[in-house]
Phi, psi and omega in degrees: 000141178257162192284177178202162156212143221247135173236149168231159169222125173267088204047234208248061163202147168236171160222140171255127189243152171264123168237111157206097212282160188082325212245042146059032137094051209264153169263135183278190189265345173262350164303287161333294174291014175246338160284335167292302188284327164296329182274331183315312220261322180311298198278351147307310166345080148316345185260350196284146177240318184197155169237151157245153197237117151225184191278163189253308205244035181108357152204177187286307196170106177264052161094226207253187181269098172306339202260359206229339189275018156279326167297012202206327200251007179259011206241107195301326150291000179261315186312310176299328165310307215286317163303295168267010183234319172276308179303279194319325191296319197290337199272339184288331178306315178286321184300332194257345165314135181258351164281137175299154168259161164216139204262154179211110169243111193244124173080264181265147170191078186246208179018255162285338162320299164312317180265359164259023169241015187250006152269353170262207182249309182241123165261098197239136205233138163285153182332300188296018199248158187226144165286103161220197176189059192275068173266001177275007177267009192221008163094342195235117168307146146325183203241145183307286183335304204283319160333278158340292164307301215260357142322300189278359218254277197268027205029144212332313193293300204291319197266334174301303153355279182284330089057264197238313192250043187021047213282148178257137178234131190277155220278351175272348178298282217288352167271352182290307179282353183110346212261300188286156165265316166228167169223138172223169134004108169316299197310324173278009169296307200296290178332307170307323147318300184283346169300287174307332209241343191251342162303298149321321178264002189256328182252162214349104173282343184299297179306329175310293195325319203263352153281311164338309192294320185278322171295001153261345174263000168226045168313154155083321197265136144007117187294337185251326179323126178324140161276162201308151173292305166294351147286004189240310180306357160213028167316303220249030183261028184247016213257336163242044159300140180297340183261012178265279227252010153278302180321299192308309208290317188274023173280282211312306184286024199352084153212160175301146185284201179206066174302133189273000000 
């Protein structure tokens, strides 16, 4: 059966599932583009509050579909397509959604697993889940971009690692390291996800978006560096929004708020 990938949405929650049964939910190159056109369709979505993003058959994504790279990957154009136009696609898509993700990682989560959970915003992982990028067993470097992503996501020391020694890292290693926010209980993940994903969605969606926004655009810079000018000409234009001023009136009337 080939893989997919299903985005459903449930009131202000979406959920996105990788589905590829047998192959540990691995990704095809149409898989990619399906991961590209859900987030694409997530950040139209104005009622969307949060997505959670998983695996279908017992893991998160044990990387990509190996069965599919003799057709593509001895070929120096073709190779480049396939990265930077199918791969590259699905993951800039997530980088650039302004709604939060939230990652729910059950098992594998290697290779291209690793570089969609290093797109998300919250990463809760079950015990049992385990972390690589073992691709020097398979002949090949990380693709620069993908590289990149996922340096600044687990940092530098982790991904040479993972890497240079094909090294596997279990899920308490990698919140030990910063990559993960929690770990739970395999049986308790999902419940844990959907808990977090519904927390998320009762408060402000303007304000997620608009923290989203900025924290990709001052990724990298300096804690004292200006921020770009045309982000600071439009910090405060948020400021007589209805949901700026729902936020306010209801603290003072201690009551919940009600976004609109």
């Amino acid at each position: 059966m080939a893989g997919q990938v299903r985005l459903a949405v449930l009131g202000p929650i979406g959920r996105v599932t990788l589905s590829h049964p047998g192959k540990l939910d691995a990704m095809s190159r149409a898989m990619w583009r399906e991961l590209r056109d859900a987030f694409l369709r997530i950040q139209e979505d104005r009622a969307l509050r949060c997505v959670v993003i998983r695996g279908e058959n017992g893991g998160f994504c044990a990387g990509g579909d190996i069965a599919e790279y003799p057709s593509f990957r001895f070929h120096p154009e073709s190779l480049r397509r396939f990265h930077e136009e199918d791969v590259w696609g699905g993951l800039a898509a997530m980088l650039a959604c302004e709604v939060p993700i939230v990652a729910e990682i059950e098992g594998a989560c290697m290779g291209a697993g690793l570089e969609i959970a290093s797109c998300c915003d919250i990463r809760i992982a079950g015990a049992a889940a385990r972390f690589g990028a073992p691709i020097a067993r398979l002949g090949f470097p990380m693709a620069p971009r993908e590289l990149q992503l996922v340096a600044a996501a687990a940092g530098e020391a982790t991904l040479r690692e993972m890497l240079l020694e094909a090294a596997i890292l279990d899920a308490g290693e990698m919140k030990a390291r910063g990559f993960l926010q929690r770990v739970v209980d395999d049986e308790g993940l999902a419940d844990e996800c959907v808990a977090t994903a519904e927390r998320i969605a009762r408060l402000a969606p303007q304000a997620a978006r608009m923290n989203k926004r900025m924290l990709r655009r001052l990724a990298g810079q300096p804690a004292d560096a200006a921020p770009p000018a045309d982000l600071l000409e439009r910090a405060y234009d948020y400021a007589t929004s209805a949901e700026h001023r729902e936020g306010i009136a209801a603290f003072l009337e201690k009551r919940p708020p009600r976004f609109p």
